[in-house]
C-alpha positions as CSV (number, residue, x, y, z in Angstrom):
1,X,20.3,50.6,206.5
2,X,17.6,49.3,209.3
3,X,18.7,47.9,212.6
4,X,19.4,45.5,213.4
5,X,21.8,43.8,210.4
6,X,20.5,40.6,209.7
7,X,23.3,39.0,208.9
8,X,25.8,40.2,212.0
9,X,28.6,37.8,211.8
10,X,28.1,36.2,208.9
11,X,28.5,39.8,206.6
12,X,30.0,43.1,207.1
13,X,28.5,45.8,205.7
14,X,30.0,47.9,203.5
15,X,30.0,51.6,203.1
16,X,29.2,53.0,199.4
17,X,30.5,56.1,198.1
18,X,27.5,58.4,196.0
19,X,28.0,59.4,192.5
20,X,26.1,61.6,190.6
21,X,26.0,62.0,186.8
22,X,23.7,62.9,183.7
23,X,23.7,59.3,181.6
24,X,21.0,59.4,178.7
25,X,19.5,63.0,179.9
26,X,18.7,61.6,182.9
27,X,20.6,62.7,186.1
28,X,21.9,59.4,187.6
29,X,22.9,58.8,190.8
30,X,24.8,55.8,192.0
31,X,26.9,54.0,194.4
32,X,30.4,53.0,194.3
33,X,31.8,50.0,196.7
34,X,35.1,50.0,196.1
35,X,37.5,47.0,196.3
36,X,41.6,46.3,196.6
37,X,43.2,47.9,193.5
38,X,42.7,45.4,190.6
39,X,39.7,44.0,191.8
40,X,37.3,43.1,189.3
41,X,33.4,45.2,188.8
42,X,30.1,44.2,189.1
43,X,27.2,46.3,187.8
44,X,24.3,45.3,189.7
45,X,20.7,46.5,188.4
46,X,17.8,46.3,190.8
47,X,14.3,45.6,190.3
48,X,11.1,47.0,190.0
49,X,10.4,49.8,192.8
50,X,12.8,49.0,194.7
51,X,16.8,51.0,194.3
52,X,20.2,50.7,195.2
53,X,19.8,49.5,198.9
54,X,17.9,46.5,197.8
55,X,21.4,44.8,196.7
56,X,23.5,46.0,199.3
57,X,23.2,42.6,201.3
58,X,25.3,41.4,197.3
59,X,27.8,44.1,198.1
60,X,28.5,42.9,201.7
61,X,28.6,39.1,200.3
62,X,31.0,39.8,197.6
63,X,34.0,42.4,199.1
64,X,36.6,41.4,196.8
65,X,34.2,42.9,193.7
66,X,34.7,46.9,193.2
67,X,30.3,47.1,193.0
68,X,28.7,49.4,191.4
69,X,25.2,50.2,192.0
70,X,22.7,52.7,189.9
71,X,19.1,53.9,190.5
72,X,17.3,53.1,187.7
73,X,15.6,55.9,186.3
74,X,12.4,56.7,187.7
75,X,14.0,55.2,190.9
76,X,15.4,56.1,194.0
77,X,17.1,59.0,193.4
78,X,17.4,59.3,189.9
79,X,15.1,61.4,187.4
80,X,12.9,59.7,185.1
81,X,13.5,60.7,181.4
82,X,11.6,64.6,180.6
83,X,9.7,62.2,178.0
84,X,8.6,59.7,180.5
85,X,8.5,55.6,180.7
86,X,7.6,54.6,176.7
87,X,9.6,51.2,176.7
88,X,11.9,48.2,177.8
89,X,14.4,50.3,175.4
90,X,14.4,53.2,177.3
91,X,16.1,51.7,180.1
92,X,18.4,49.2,178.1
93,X,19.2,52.7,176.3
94,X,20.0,54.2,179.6
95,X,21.8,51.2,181.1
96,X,24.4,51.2,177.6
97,X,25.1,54.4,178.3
98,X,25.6,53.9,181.9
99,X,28.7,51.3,181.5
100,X,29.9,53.6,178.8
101,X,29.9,56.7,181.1
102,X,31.1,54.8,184.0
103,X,33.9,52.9,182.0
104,X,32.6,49.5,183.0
105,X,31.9,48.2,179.4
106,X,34.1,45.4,180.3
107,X,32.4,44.7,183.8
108,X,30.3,42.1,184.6
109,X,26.3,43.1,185.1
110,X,23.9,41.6,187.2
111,X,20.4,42.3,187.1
112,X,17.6,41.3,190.0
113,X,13.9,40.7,189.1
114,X,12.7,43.8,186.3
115,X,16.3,44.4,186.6
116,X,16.8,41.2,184.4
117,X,14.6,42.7,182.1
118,X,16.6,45.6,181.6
119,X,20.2,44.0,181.6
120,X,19.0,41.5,179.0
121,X,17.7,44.2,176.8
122,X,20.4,45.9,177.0
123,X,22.9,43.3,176.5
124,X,22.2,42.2,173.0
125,X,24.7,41.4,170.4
126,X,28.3,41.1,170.5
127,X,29.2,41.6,174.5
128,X,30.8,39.2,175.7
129,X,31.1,40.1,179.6
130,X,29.2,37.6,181.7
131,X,26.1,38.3,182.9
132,X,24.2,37.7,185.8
133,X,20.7,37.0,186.0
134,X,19.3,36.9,189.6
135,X,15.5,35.6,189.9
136,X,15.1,36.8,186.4
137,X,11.3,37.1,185.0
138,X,11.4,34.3,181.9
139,X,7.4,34.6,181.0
140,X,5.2,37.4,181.4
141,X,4.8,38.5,185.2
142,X,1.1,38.1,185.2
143,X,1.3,34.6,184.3
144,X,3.2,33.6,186.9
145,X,2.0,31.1,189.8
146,X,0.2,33.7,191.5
147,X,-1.5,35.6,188.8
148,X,-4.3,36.1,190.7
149,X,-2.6,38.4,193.1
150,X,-0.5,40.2,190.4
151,X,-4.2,40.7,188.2
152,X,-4.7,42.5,191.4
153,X,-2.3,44.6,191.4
154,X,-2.3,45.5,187.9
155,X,-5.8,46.5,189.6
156,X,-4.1,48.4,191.8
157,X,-2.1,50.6,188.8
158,X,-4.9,51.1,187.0
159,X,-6.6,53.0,189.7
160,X,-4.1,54.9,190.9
161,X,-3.7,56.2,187.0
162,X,-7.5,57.1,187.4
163,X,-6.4,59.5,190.4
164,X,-4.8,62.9,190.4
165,X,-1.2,63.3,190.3
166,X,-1.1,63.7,194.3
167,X,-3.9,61.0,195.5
168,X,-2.6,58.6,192.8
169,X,1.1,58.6,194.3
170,X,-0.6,58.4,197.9
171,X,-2.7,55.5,196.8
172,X,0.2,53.5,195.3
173,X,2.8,54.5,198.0
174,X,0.0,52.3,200.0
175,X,1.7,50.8,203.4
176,X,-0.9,48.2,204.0
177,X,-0.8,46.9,200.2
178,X,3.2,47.4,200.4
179,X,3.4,45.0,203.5
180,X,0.5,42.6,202.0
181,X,2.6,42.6,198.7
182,X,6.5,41.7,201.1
183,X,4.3,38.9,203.4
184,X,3.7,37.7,200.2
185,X,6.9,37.4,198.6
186,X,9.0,36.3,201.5
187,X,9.7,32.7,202.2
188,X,11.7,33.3,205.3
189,X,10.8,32.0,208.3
190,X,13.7,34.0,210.5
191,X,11.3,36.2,212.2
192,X,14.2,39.2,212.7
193,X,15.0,38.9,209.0
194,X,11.3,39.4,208.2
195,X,10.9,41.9,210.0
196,X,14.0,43.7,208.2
197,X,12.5,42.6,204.2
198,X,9.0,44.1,205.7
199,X,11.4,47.4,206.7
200,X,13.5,47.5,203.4
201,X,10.2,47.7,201.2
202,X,8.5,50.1,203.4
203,X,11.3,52.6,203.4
204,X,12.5,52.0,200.0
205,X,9.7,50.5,197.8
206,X,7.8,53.8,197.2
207,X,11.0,56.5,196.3
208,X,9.4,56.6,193.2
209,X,9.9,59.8,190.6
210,X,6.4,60.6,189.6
211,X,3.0,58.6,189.4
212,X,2.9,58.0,186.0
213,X,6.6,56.7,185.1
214,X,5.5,54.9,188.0
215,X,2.5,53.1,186.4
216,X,4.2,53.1,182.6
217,X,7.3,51.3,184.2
218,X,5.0,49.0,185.9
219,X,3.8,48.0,182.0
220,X,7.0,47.9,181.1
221,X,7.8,45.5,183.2
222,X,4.6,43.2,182.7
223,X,4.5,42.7,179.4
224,X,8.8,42.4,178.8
225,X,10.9,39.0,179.7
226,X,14.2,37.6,179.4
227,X,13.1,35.1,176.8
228,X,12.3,38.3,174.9
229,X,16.1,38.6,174.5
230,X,17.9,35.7,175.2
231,X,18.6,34.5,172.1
232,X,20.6,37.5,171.0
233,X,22.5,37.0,174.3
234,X,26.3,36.0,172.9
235,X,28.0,36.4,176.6
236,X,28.1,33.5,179.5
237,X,25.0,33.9,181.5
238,X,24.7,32.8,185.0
239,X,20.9,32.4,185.6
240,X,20.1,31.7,189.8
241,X,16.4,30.9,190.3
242,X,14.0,30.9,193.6
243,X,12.7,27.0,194.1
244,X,9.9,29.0,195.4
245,X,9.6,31.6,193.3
246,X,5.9,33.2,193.2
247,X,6.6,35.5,189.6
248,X,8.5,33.0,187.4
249,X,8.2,28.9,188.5
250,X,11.2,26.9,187.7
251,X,10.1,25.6,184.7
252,X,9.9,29.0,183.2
253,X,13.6,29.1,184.0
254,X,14.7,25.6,183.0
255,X,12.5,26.6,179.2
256,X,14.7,30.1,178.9
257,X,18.1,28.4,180.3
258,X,18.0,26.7,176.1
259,X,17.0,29.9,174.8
260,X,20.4,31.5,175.4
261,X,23.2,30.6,173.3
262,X,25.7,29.6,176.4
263,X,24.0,29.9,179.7
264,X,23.5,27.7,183.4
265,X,20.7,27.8,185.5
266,X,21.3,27.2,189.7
267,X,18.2,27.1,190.9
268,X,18.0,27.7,195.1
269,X,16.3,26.0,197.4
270,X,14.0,27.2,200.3
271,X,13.7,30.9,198.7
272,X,11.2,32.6,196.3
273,X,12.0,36.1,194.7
274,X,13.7,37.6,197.5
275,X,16.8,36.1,197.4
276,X,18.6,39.3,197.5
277,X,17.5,39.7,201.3
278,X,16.9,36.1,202.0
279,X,19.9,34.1,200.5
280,X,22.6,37.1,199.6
281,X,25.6,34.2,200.8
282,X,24.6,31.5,198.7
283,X,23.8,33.2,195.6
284,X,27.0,35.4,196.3
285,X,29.1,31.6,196.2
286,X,27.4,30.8,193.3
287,X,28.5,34.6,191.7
288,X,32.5,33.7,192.5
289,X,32.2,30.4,191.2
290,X,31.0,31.5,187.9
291,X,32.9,34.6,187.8
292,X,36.1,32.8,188.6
């Protein structure tokens, strides 16, 4: 993790222990924060391009929680499928199988950003674990409040997919769009903690398994939303929104909060779609609350 912690004496860090395992034909790795015997599991799913270390600052807020965070596939350090990216149900495939293999059927999941995507698809039907729904994308990402930007970098996808293998993972591993893209998105006006979110996303934001899972997850992920499956959603759903949020506005969220059968909607002030780096204490108080 970067230095320095931007949250010294507020949070301590936690150490997680790697795991490594084939889940759907895809070799899986993950990390394990373990907790007092007894303790209760969170599954936390991150979002699009970024991996496990983007909810770390979660895992420091909540120590009494055994957490258990996964790479999605085509992330981090996990493989992409042999097949590729085809769809939204490849991951809520994958993500099934994961709390199967990892015997947290029972556990509740959180899922940040795309990561809402994927919990929600793969949550349908009889569950009836909580679920956690952190900035979650309720209408189409490209029609969010700064769609100009995002046309662009759809833009930017597009290209790349135009380039070879090698250029077209150079081109969209871009530093100056990568930092353009985290000014963009955080609200902050700390300047040590943005300073760390620029860090996060330029160490983490382009691990990356190959160019084109790369752009097929990107369509994935723009043309899927949580309203898509809310309403074959039976479990308690905690839904915590950015005031500021620059992919879905609040009134996305206040529309999709009726489209679940038994869900809340917190939505938290002063922070956009970063409130995994930005606000990891409040949203972590409004986690135990609901949890409790």
């Amino acid at each position: 993790m970067p230095k320095p912690y931007p949250f010294t004496g507020v949070l301590t860090p936690r150490t997680g222990v790697a795991r490594l395992r084939i889940v759907d034909d895809v070799m899986t790795h993950w990390w394990e924060f373990e907790a007092p015997a007894g303790s209760k599991t969170i599954v936390m799913v991150h979002g699009f391009r970024g991996d496990h270390h983007g909810l770390h600052l979660f895992a420091d807020a909540l120590p009494e929680y055994r957490v258990i965070i996964p790479d999605l596939p085509s992330f981090g350090l996990t493989e992409s499928w042999s097949t590729g990216v085809t769809s939204i149900e490849d991951f809520g495939r994958w993500l099934r199988a994961f709390v199967v293999e990892t015997e947290t059927e029972d556990a509740a999941v959180l899922g940040h950003s795309f990561g809402s995507i994927v919990v929600a698809n793969a949550v349908q039907g009889t569950r009836s674990a909580p679920i956690i729904l952190v900035n979650p994308v309720s209408q189409k990402a490209l029609s969010g409040p700064k769609r100009v930007l995002a046309a662009l970098g759809a833009a930017w996808y597009v290209l790349g997919g135009k380039f070879s293998e090698q250029f077209g993972r150079a081109f969209l591993s871009w530093g100056v769009i990568v930092r353009i893209m985290s000014g963009v998105l955080a609200k902050t006006t700390d300047p040590q903690l943005r300073r760390w979110i620029h860090e996060q996303h330029r160490l983490y934001f382009s691990r990356f398994s190959d160019r084109d899972s790369l752009i097929a997850g990107f369509a994935v992920s723009t043309t899927n939303d949580v309203s898509d499956f809310a309403h074959s959603i039976k479990a308690p759903v905690l839904l915590i929104a950015g005031a500021e949020d620059d992919i879905t506005p609040v009134s996305a969220q206040r529309r999709v909060q009726f489209l679940f059968p038994n869900a809340e909607l917190h939505v938290v002030d002063g922070v956009g779609h970063l409130m995994h780096y930005e606000k990891p204490v409040e949203v972590a108080a409004l986690i135990r609350k609901f949890l409790s």
